[in-house]
C-alpha positions as CSV (number, residue, x, y, z in Angstrom):
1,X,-81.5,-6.0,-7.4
2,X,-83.1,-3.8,-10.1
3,X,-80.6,-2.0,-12.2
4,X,-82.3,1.6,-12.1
5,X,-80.5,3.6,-14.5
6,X,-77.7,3.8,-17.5
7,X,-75.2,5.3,-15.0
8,X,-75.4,2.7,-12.9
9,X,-75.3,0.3,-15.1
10,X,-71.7,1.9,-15.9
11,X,-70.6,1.9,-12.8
12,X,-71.3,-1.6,-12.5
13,X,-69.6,-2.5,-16.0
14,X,-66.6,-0.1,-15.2
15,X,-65.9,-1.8,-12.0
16,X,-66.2,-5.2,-13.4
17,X,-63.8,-4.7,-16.2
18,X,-61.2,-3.1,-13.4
19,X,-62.1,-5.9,-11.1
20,X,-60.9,-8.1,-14.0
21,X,-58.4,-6.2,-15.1
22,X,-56.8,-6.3,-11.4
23,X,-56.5,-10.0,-11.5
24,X,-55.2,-10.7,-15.4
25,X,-58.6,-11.9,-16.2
26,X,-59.7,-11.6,-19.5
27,X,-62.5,-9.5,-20.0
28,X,-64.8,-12.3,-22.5
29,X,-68.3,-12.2,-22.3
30,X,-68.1,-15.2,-19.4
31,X,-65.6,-14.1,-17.5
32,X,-67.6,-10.1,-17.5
33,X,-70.7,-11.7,-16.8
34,X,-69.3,-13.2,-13.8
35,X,-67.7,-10.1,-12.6
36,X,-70.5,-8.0,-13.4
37,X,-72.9,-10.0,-11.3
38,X,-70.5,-9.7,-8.4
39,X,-69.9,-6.0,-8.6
40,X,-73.4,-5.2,-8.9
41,X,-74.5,-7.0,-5.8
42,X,-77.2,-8.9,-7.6
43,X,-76.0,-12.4,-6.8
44,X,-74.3,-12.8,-2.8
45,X,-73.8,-16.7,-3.3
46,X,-71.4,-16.0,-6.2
47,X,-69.7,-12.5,-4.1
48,X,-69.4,-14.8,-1.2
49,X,-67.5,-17.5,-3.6
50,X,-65.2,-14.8,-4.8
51,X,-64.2,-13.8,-1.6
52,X,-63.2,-17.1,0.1
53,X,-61.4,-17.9,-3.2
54,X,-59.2,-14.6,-2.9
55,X,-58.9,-15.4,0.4
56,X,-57.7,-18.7,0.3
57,X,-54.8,-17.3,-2.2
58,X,-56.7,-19.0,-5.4
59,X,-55.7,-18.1,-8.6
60,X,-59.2,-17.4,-11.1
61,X,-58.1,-19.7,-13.7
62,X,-60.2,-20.5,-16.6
63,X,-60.9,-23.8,-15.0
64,X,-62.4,-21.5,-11.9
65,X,-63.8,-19.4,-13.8
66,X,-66.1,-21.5,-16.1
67,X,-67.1,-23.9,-12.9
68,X,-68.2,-20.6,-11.4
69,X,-70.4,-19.7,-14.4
70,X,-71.4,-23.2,-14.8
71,X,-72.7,-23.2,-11.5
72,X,-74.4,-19.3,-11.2
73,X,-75.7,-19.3,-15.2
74,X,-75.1,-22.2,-16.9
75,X,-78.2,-24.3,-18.4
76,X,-79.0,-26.4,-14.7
77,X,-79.0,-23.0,-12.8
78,X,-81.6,-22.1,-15.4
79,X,-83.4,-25.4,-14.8
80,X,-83.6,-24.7,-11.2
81,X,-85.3,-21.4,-11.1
């Protein structure tokens, strides 16, 4: 998914720090770029993730949180694509 405009952009940034903000996350650059993936639809895979941990009852602990980024945008993703 292309980003098309600055408004956008904000709505995808305003939702991801509420999204955070919802669940006592705090709003770092790691944790945002997470949430900002998710609420702009750009990456399913990670959306889907969120979901079943919410639904499970999960807490997003830091722990979580950094496997998650580890696994959608840390340095092996890269290697991948």
């Amino acid at each position: 998914m292309q980003i098309d405009s600055v408004e956008q952009a904000r709505r995808f940034a305003e939702a991801a720090l509420a999204a955070m903000a919802e669940r006592a996350i705090a709003p770092s650059p790691t944790h945002y770029l997470i949430w900002y993936s998710h609420c702009s639809g750009c990456y399913p895979e990670l959306s889907e993730r969120l979901r079943r941990i919410e639904d499970k009852g999960e807490a997003f602990t830091e722990a979580r949180l950094a496997e998650l980024h580890e696994r959608f945008f840390g340095t092996g993703r890269q290697a991948r694509l």
